[in-house]
N, C-alpha and C positions, 0 to 999 in steps of 0.2 A: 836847227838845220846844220849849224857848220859842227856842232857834236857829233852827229850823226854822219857827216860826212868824215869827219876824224876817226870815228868807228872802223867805217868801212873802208878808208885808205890807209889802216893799221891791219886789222882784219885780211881783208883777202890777199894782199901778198905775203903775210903770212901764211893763209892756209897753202898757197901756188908754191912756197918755199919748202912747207911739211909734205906737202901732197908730192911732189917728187921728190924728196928725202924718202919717203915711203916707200915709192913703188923702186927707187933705187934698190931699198935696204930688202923689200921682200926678193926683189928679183938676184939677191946673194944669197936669200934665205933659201930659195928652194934648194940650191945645190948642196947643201949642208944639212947631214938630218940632226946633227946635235943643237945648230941651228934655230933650227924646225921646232925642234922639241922645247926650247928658252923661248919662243918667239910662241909653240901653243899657252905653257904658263904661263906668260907674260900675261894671255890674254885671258884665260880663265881667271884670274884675278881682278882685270879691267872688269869682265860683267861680272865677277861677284860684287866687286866694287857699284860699280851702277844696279846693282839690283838692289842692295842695300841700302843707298842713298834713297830710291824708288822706293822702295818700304817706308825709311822714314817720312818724306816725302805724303806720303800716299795715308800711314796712320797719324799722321797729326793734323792732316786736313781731315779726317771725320772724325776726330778726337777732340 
């Protein structure tokens, strides 16, 4: 239990910390399309990143 609660009082004010760093950072990204444009790659590489990991993932558990 006190693991668990060391998780989650690590945890979520982290994410409240990222989570508006974020909508900070998107809400400077829209006015900028060079911006825009590092912040779409950014993200195409995140899901290639996660789809990749999901493949491996996904062929070594029926493998």
């Amino acid at each position: 239990m006190m693991l668990f609660m060391g998780i989650v009082l690590t945890v979520v004010p982290s994410a409240l910390i990222l989570g508006f760093a974020l909508a900070i950072f998107f809400s400077f990204v829209r006015d900028d399309p060079t911006a825009k444009g590092i912040v779409n790659f950014a993200l195409i590489i995140l899901g290639m990143g996660l789809v990749l990991i999901a493949t491996h993932v996904v062929g070594t558990y029926f493998i």
